[in-house]
C-alpha positions in Angstrom: -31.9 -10.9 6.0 -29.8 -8.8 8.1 -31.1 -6.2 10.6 -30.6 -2.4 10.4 -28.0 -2.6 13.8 -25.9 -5.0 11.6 -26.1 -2.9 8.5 -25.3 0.6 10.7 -22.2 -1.7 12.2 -21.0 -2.5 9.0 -21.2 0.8 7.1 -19.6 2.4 10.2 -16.8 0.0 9.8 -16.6 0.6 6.4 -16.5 4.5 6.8 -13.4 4.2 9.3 -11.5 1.6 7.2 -11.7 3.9 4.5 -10.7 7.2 6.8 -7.7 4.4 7.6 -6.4 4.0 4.4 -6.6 6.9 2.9 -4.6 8.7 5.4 -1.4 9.9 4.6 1.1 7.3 6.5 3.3 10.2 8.8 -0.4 11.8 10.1 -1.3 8.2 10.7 2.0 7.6 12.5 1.6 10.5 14.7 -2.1 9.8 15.5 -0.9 6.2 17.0 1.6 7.5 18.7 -1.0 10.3 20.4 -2.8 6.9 21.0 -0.2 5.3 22.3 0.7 7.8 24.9 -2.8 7.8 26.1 -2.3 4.5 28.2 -0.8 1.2 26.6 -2.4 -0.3 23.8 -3.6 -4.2 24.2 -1.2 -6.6 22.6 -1.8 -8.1 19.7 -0.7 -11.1 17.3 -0.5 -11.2 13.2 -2.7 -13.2 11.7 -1.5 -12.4 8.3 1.8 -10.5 8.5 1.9 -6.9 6.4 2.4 -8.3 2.8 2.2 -6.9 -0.2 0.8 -7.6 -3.2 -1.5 -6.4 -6.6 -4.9 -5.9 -7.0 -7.0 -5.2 -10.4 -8.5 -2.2 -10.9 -11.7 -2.2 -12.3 -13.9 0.8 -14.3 -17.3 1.5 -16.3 -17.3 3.3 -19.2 -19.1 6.0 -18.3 -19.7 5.2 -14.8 -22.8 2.6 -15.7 -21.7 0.7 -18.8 -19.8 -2.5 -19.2 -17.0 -3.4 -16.7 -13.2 -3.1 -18.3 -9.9 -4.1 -16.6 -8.0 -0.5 -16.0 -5.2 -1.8 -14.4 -3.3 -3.0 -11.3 -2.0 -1.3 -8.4 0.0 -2.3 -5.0 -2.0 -2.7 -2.0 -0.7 -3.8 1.6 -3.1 -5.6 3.7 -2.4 -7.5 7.5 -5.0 -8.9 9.9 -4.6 -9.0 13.6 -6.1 -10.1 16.7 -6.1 -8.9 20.1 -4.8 -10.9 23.0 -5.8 -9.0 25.8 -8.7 -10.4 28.7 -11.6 -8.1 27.9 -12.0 -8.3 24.1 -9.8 -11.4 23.3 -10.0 -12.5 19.9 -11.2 -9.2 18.4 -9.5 -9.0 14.8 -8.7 -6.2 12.9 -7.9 -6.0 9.4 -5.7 -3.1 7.4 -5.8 -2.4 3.3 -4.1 0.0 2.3 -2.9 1.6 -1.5 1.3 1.2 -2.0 3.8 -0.3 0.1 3.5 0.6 3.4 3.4 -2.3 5.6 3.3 0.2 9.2 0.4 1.8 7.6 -1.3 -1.5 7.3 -0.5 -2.7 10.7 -1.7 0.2 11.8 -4.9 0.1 10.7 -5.7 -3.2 11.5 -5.0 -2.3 15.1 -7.2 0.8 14.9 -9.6 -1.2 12.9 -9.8 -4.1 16.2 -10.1 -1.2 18.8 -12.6 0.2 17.1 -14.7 -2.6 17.4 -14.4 -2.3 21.1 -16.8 -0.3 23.2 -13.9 0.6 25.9 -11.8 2.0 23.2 -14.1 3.3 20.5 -14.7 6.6 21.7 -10.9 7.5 22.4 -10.3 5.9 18.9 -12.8 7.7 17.1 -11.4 11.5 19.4 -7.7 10.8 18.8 -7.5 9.0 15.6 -10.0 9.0 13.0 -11.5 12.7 13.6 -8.1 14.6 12.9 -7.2 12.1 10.0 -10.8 12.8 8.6 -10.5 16.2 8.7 -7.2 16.2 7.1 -8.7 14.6 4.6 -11.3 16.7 3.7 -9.2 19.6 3.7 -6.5 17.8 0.8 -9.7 17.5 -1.0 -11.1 21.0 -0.4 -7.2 21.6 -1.3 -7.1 19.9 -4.9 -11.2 21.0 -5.5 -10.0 24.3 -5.2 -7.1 24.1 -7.3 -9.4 22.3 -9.8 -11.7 25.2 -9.8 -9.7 27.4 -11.0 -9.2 25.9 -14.6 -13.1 25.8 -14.9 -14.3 27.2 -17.6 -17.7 28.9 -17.6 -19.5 29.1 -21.3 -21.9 31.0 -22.0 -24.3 32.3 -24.9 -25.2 35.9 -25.9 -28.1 37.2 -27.5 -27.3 40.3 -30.1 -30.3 41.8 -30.2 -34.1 40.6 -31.5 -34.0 39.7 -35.0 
């Protein structure tokens, strides 16, 4: 059975993984390249090069029924590992929806310093705080513009008969 510090760990890694690949590639690029000008980044090696490839999507009929094949989709994944002194070996991995094998690189590098305690917190400040609030505000964004086709219904007594 795991412990709770190994279930934190891996739901915090999960959380910035997803803030990873769900941001849009040019904030991402601009983000790393904040990063980058913040001191040089540790060198790293591929340990699976940016490919891409399909994955099958999978639904439930109303969110709890029986599991159905929807479709497939492109995804770009890469893994890499850090060769610098103080963390060596730290790998990183990157999944990401489409094509973009910079964005995947990307976040596997984000994804390996993140795991470090020397470069967590300038990670977390410069990286994945921005590119989670841009996030929430495309979806404030499209929840908004969803909103606005709601349609309120609504029943009205005539009288006491």
């Amino acid at each position: 059975m795991q412990d709770n510090t190994t279930v934190d760990a891996s739901a915090a890694r999960a959380a910035w993984l997803r803030i990873l690949a769900l941001a849009q590639p040019d904030a991402l690029d601009e983000v790393y390249a904040q990063l980058s000008g913040q001191g040089a980044l540790p060198a790293y090696r591929l340990l699976r090069k940016p490919e891409a490839g399909m994955a099958m999507v999978r639904g439930r009929a109303g969110g709890t029924g029986e599991q159905f094949n929807l479709g497939e989709m492109s995804v770009t994944r890469c893994a890499v590992v850090l060769e610098d002194g103080a963390a060596e070996g730290t790998a990183g991995v990157g999944y990401v929806q489409g094509r973009s094998t910079r964005h995947a690189e990307q976040a596997a590098v984000l994804d390996a310093l993140l795991q470090r305690a020397d470069w967590h917190q300038r990670v977390h400040d410069t990286v994945l705080a921005p590119l989670a609030q841009a996030h929430a505000a495309r979806a404030a964004n499209r929840a908004g513009v969803a909103a606005q086709t709601r349609v309120e219904f609504f029943t009205m007594v005539r009288g006491e008969d």
